[in-house]
C-alpha positions as CSV (number, residue, x, y, z in Angstrom):
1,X,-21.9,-18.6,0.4
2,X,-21.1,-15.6,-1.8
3,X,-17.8,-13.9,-1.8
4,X,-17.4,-10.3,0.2
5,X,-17.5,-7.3,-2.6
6,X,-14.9,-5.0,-2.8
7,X,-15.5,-1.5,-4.3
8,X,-12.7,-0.6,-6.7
9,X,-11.8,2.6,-7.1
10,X,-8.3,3.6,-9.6
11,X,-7.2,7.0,-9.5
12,X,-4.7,7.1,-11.6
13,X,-1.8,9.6,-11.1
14,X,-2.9,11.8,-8.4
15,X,-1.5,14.0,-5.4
16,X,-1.0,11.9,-2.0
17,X,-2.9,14.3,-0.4
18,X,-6.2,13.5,-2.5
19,X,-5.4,9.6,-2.2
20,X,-5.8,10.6,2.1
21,X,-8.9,12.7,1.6
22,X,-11.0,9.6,0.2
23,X,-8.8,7.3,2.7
24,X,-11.1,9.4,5.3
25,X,-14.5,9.7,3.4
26,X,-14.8,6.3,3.2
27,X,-13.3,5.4,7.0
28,X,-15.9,7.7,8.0
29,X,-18.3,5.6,5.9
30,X,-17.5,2.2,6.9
31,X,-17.2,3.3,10.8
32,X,-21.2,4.9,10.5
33,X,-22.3,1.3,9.4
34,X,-23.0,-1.8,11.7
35,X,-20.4,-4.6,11.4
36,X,-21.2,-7.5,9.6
37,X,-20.3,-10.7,10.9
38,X,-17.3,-12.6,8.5
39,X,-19.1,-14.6,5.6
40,X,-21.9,-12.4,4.9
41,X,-21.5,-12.0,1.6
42,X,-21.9,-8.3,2.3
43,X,-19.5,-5.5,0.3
44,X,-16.6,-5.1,2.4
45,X,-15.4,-1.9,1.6
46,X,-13.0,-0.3,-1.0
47,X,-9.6,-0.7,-2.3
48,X,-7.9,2.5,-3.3
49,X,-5.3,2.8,-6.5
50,X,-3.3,5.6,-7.5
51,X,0.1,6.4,-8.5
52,X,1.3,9.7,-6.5
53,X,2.1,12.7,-8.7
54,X,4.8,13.9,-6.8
55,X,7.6,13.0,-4.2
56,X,6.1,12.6,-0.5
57,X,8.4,11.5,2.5
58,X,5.5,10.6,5.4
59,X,6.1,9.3,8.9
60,X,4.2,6.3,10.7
61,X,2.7,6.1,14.2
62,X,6.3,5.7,15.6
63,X,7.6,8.6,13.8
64,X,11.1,8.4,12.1
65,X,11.4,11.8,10.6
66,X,12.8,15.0,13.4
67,X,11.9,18.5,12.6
68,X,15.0,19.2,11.2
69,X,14.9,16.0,8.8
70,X,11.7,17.4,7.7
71,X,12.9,20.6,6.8
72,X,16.3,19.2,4.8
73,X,13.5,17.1,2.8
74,X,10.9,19.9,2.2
75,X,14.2,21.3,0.9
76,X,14.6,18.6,-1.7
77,X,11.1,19.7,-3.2
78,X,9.5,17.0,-1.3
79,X,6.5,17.1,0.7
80,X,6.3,15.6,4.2
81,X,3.4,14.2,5.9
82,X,2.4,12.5,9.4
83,X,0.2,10.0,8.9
84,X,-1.8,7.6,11.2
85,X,-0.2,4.1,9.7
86,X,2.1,1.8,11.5
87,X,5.8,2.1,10.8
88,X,8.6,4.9,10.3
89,X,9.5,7.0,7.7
90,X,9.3,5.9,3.9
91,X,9.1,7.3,0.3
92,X,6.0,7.6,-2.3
93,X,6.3,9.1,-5.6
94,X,6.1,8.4,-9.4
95,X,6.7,5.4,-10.7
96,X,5.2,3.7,-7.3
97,X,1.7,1.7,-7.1
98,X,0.0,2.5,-3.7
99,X,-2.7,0.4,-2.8
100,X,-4.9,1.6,0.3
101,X,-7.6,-0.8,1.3
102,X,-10.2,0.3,3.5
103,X,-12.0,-3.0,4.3
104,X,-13.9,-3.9,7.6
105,X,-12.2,-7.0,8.6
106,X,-15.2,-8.7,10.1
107,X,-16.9,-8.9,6.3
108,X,-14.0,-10.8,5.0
109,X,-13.3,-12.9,8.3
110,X,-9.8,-11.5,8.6
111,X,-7.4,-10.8,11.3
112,X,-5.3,-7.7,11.9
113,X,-2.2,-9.8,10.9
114,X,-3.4,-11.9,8.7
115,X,-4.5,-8.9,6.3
116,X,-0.7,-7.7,6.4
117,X,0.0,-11.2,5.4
118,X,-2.5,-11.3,2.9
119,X,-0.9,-7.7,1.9
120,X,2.8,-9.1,1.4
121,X,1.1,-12.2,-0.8
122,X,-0.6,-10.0,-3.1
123,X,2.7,-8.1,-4.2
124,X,4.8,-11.9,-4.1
125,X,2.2,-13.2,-6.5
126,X,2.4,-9.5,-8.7
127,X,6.5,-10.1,-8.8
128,X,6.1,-13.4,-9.6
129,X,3.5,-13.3,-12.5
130,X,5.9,-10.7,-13.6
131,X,8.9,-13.2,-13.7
132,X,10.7,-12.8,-10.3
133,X,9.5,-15.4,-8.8
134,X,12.6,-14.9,-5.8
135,X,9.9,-12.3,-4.2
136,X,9.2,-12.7,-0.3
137,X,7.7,-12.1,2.9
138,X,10.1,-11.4,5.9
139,X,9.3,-12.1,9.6
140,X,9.0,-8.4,11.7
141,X,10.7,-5.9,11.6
142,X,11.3,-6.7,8.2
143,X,7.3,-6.4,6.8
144,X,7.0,-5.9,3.3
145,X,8.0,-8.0,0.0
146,X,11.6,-8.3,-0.7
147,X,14.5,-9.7,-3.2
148,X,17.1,-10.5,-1.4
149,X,18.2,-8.0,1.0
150,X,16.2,-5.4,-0.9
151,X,12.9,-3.9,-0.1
152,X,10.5,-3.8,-3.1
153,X,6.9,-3.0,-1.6
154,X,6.4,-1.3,1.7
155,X,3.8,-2.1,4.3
156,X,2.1,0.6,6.8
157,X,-1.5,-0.3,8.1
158,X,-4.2,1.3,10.3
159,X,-6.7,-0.3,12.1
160,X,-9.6,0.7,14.5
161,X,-12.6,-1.1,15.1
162,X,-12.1,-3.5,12.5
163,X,-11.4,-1.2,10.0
164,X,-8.2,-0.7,7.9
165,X,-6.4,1.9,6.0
166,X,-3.4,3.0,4.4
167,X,-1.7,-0.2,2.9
168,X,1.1,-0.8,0.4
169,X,3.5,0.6,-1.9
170,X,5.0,-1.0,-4.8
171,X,7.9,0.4,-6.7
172,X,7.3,-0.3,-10.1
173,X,9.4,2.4,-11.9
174,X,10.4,4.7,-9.2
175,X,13.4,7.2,-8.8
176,X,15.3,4.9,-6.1
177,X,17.5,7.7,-5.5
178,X,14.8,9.4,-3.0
179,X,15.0,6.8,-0.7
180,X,19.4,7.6,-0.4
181,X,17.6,10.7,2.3
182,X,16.1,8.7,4.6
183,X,16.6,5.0,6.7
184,X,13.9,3.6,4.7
185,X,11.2,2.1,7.2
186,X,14.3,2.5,9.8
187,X,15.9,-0.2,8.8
188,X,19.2,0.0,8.7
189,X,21.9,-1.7,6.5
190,X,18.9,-2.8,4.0
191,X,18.0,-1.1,0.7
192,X,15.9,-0.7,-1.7
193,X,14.9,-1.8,-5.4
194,X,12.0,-2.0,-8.2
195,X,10.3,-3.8,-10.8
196,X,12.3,-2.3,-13.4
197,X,15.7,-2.4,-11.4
198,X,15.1,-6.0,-11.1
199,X,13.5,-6.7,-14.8
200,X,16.2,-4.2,-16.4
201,X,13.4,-2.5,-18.5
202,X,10.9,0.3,-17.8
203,X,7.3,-1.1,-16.0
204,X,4.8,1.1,-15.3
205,X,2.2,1.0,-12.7
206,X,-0.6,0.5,-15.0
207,X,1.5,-2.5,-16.8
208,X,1.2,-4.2,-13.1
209,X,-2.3,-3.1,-11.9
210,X,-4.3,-6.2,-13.7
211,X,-1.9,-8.5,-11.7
212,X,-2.5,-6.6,-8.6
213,X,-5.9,-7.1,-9.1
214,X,-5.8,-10.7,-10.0
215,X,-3.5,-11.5,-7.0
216,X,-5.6,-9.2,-4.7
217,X,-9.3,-11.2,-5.5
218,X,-7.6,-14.3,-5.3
219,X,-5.3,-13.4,-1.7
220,X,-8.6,-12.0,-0.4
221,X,-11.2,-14.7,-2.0
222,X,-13.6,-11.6,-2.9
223,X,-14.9,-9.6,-5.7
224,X,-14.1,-6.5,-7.2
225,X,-16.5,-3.8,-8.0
226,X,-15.2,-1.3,-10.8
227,X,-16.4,2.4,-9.5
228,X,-16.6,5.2,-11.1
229,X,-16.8,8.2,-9.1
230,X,-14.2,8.2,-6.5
231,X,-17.0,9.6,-4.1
């Protein structure tokens, strides 16, 4: 039985907003098309790259920014967005891999959860083959990948119909000190860190993106298809 195909689609550094507009095109895409039941062999959708060009605080399906948090942060020369994922407030900027998959569940055989788990694996395997092999999942309220007490990729997912969106985001060389202006994901007493925090040297997000992509085929026993238009 042949493996689901997943179109692959990098970016590179781009605004978050452009990331969300091809979110959308291909949600609308995948939600015109009949489901396919899990096994198929089908293509199962896309998986989405970029590293955001500038700061953007955004706020999950539970909120976790007020009004006037939003304006102290627009303030701060950030930009602040509602968006449709799970989850409260977080961070995305430079320095920070996001990763949006847009996959129909049914063509890979997945759950809702076990994506998420499958989410959190990819970036444990990424720290690991990048020598911190003390990177881990955490029961909920605590989803994401972790070191210690500290938060080093952030989960937010959408699903309707079978279909996800949004995803993760790992901080690879990010400016931590963004994340001092909000409760990250609202949890409290927690923080945060990155691969170069951790590693004590500078990794970029295209250093990391060929583990990604090594952990994500294997985590999600599919192919990859390299795309070159982003439409």
């Amino acid at each position: 039985m042949r493996p689901a195909a997943v179109r692959l689609v990098r970016l590179g550094r781009v605004p978050y907003a452009e990331l969300l507009a091809l979110q959308d095109r291909w949600l609308r895409r995948l939600q015109a098309e009949p489901g396919n039941k899990a096994g198929s062999g089908t293509e199962a959708g896309v998986l989405l790259l970029c590293e955001p060009t500038g700061p953007v605080y955004t706020a999950g399906l539970r909120g976790g920014l007020t009004p006037e948090e939003a304006t102290r942060l627009r303030a701060l020369g950030a930009e602040v967005r509602a968006t449709g994922r799970g989850g409260l407030a977080t961070f995305h900027g430079p320095g920070q891999l996001l990763c949006h998959p847009v996959l129909d569940l049914r063509r890979l055989g997945l759950r809702l959860r076990t994506h998420v788990a499958a989410l959190e694996a990819c970036a444990v395997r990424l720290c690991e083959l990048q020598g911190l092999p003390g990177a881990h999942a955490r029961p909920p309220p605590y989803t994401g990948v972790w070191l210690g007490e500290r938060k080093i990729c952030a989960i937010g997912v959408r699903c309707g119909r079978h279909i996800t969106s949004h995803g993760q985001a790992l901080n690879c060389s990010t400016d931590l000190t963004w994340f001092e202006h909000i409760v990250p994901c609202g949890l409290v007493g927690t923080g945060v860190t990155s691969l170069s925090e951790e590693l004590q040297r500078h990794v970029t997000v295209d250093e990391v993106i060929p583990s990604f992509l090594e952990a994500f085929k294997d985590t999600y026993k599919c192919t990859l298809v390299s795309e070159n238009s982003p439409n």
